[in-house]
Backbone as a chain_set.jsonl record, in Angstrom:
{"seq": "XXXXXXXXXXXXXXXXXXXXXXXXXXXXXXXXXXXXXXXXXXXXXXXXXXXXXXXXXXXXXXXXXXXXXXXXXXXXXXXXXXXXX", "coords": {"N": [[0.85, -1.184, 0.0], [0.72, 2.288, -1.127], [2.348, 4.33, 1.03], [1.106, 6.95, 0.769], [-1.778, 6.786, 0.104], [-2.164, 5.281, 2.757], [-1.845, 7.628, 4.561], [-4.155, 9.291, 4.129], [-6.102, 7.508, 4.215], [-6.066, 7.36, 7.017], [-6.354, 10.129, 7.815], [-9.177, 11.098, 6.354], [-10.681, 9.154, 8.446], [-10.153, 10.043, 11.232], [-11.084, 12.888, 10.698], [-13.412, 12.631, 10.081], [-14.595, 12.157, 12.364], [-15.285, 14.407, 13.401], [-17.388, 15.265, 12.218], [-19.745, 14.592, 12.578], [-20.251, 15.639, 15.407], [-19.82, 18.494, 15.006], [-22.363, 18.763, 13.071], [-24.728, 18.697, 15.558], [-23.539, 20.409, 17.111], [-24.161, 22.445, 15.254], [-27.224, 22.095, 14.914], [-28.172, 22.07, 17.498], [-27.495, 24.258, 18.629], [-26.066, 24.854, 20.056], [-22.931, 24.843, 21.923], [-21.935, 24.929, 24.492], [-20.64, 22.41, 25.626], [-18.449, 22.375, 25.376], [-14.84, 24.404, 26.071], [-13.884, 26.879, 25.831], [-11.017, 27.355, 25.988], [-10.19, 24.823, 24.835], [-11.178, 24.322, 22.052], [-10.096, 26.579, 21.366], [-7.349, 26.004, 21.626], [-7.283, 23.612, 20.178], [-7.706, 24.69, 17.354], [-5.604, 26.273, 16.829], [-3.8, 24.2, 17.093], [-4.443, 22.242, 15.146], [-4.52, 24.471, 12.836], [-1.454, 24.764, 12.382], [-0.582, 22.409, 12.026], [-1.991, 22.387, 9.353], [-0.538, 24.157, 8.073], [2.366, 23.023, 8.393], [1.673, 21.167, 6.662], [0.942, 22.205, 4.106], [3.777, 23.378, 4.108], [5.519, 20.961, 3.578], [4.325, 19.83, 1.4], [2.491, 18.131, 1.803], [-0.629, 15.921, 0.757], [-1.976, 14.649, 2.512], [-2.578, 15.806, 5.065], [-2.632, 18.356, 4.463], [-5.513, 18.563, 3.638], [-7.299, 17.088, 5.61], [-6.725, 18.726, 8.057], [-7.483, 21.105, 6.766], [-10.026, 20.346, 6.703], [-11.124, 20.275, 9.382], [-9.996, 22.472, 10.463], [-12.488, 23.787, 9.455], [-14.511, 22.708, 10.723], [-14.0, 23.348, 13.564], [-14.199, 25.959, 13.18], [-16.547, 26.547, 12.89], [-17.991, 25.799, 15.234], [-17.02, 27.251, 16.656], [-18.074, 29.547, 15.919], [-20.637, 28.953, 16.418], [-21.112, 28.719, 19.2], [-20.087, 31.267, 19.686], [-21.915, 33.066, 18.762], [-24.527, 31.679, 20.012], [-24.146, 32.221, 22.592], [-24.803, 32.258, 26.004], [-26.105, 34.975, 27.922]], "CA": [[0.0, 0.0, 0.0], [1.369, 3.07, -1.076], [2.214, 5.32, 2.29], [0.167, 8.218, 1.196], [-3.139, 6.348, 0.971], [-2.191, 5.221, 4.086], [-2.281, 8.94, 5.408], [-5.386, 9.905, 3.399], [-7.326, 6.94, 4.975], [-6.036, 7.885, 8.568], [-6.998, 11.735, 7.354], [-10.268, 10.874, 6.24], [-11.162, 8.503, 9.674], [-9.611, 11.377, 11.941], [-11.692, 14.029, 10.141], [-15.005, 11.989, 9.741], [-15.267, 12.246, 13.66], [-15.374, 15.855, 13.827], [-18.341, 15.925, 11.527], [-21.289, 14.334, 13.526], [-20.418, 16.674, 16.686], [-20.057, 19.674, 14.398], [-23.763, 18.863, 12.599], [-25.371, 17.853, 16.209], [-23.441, 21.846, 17.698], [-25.167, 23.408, 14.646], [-28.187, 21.44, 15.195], [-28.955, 22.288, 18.747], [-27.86, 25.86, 18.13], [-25.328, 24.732, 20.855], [-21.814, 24.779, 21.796], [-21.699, 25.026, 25.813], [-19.866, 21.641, 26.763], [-16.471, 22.713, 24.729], [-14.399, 24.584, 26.385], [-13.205, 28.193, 24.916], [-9.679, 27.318, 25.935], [-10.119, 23.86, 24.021], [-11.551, 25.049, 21.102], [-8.749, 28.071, 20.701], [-6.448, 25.302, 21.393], [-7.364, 22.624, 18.87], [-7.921, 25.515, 16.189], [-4.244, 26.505, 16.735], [-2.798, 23.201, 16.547], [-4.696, 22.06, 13.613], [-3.599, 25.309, 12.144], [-0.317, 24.843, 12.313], [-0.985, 20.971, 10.955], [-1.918, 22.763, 8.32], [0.687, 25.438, 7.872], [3.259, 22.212, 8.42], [1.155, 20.234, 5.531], [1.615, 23.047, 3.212], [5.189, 23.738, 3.736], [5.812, 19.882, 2.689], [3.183, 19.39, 0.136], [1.965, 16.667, 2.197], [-2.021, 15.878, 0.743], [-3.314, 14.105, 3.679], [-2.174, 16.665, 5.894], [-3.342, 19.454, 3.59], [-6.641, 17.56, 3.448], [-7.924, 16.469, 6.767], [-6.408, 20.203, 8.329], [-8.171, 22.258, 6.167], [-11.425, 20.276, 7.09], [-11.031, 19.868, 10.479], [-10.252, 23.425, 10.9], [-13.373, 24.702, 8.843], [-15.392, 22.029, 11.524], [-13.344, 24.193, 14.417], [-14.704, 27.5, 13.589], [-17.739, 26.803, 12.635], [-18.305, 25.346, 16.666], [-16.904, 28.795, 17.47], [-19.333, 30.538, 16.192], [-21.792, 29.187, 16.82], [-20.597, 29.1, 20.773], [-20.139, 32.582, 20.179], [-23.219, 33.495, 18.654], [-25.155, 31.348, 20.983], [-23.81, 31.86, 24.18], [-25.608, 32.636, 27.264], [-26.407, 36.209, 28.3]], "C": [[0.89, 1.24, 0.0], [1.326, 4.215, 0.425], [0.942, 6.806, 2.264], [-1.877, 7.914, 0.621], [-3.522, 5.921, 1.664], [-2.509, 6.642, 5.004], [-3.666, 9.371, 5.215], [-6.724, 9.18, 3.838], [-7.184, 7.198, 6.536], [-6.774, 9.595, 8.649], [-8.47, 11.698, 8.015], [-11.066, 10.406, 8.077], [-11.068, 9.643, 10.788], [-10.759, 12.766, 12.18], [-12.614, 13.942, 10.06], [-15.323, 12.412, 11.097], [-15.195, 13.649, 14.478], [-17.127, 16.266, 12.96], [-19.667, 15.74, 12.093], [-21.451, 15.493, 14.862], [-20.367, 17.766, 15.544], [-21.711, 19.56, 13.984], [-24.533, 18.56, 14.01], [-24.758, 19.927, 17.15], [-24.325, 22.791, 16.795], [-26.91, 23.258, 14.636], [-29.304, 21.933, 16.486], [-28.43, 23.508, 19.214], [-26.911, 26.081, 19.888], [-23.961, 24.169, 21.424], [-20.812, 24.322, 23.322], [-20.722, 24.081, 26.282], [-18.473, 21.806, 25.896], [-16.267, 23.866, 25.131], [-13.98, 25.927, 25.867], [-12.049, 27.561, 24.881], [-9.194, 25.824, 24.552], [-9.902, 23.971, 22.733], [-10.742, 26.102, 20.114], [-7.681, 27.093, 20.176], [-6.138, 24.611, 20.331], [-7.384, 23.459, 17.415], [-6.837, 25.911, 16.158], [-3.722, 25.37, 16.405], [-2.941, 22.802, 15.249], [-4.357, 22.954, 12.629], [-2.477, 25.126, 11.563], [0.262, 23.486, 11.971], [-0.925, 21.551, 9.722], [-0.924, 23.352, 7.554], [1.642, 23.865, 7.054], [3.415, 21.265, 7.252], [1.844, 20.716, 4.103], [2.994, 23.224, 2.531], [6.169, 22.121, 3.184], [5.2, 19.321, 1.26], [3.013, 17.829, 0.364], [0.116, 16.498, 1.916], [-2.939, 15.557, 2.435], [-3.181, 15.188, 5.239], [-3.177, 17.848, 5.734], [-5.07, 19.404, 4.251], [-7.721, 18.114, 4.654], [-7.651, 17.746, 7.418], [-7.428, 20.961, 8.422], [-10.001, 21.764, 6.404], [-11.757, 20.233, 8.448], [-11.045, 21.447, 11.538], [-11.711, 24.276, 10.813], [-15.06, 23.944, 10.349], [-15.014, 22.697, 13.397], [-14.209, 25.229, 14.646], [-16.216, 27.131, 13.254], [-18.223, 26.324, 14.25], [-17.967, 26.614, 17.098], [-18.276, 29.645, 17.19], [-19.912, 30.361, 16.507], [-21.77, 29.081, 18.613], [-20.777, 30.608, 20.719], [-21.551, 33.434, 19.948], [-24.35, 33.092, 19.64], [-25.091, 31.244, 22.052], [-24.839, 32.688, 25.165], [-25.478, 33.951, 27.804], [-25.739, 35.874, 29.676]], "O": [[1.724, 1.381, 0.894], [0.289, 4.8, 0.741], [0.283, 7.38, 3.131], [-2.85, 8.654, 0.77], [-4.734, 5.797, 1.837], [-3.284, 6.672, 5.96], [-4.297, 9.807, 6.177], [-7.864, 9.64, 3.899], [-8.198, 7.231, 7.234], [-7.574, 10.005, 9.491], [-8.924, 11.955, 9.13], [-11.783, 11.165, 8.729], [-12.147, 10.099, 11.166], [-11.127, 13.374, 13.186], [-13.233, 14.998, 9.923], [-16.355, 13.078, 11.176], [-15.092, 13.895, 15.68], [-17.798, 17.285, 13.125], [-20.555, 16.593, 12.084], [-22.496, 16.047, 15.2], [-21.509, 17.732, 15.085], [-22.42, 20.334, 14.627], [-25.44, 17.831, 13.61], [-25.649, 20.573, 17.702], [-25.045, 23.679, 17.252], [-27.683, 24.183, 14.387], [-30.524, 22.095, 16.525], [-28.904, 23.905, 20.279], [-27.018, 27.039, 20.654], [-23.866, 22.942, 21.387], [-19.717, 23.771, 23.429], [-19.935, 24.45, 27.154], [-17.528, 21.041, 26.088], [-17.133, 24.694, 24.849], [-13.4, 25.521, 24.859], [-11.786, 27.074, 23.782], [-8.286, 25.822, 23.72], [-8.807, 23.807, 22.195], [-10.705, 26.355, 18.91], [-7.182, 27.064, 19.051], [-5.139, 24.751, 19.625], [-7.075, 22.844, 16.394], [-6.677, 26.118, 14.955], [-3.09, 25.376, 15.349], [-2.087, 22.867, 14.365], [-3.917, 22.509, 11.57], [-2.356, 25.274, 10.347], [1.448, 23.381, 11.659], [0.034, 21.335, 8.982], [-0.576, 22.961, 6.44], [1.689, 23.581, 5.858], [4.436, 20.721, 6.83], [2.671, 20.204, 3.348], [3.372, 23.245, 1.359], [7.231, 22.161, 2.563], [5.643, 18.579, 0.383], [3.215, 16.824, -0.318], [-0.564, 16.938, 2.844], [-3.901, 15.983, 3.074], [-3.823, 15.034, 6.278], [-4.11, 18.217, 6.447], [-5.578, 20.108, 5.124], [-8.539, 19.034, 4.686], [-8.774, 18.248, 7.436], [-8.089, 21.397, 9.365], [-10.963, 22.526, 6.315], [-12.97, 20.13, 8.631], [-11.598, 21.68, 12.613], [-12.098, 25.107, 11.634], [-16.107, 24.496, 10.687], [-15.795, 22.442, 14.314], [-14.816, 25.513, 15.678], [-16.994, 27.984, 13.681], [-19.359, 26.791, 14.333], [-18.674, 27.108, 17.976], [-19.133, 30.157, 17.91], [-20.422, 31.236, 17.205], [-22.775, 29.558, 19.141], [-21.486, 31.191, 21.539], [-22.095, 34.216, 20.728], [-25.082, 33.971, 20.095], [-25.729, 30.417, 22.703], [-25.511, 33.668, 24.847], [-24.357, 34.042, 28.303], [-25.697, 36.724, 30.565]]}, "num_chains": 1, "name": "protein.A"}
């Protein structure tokens, strides 16, 4: 098996389990049990996954990153939009 559809199926698996909690935070128009600090956190590291992906021209890196982050902010906002008075 070539190594980089080895990464691309670890990617994929990785990245799949960000997508049910993201549709289930936009869903219930709620964000409350994650953490701000978490949230900042994981959106920095994966960032900088990304960045790291980039500067090799690694796909599965690239990939899974760039979706993982877009499943990041979108939990921000809506935390931020929906947060508690």
């Amino acid at each position: 098996m070539d190594i980089e559809i080895l990464g691309l199926i670890a990617a994929t698996l990785t990245t799949s389990a960000f997508i049910p909690q993201t549709y289930k935070v936009v869903k219930t128009k709620s964000a409350k049990d994650f953490s701000w600090l978490w949230l900042i956190f994981m959106l920095l590291g994966i960032s900088l996954w990304f960045t790291y992906g980039l500067l090799i021209n690694n796909i599965p890196l690239i990939f899974s990153n760039s979706i993982t982050m877009l499943n990041l902010i979108i939990m921000l906002v809506v935390k931020y939009v929906y947060r508690q008075s």
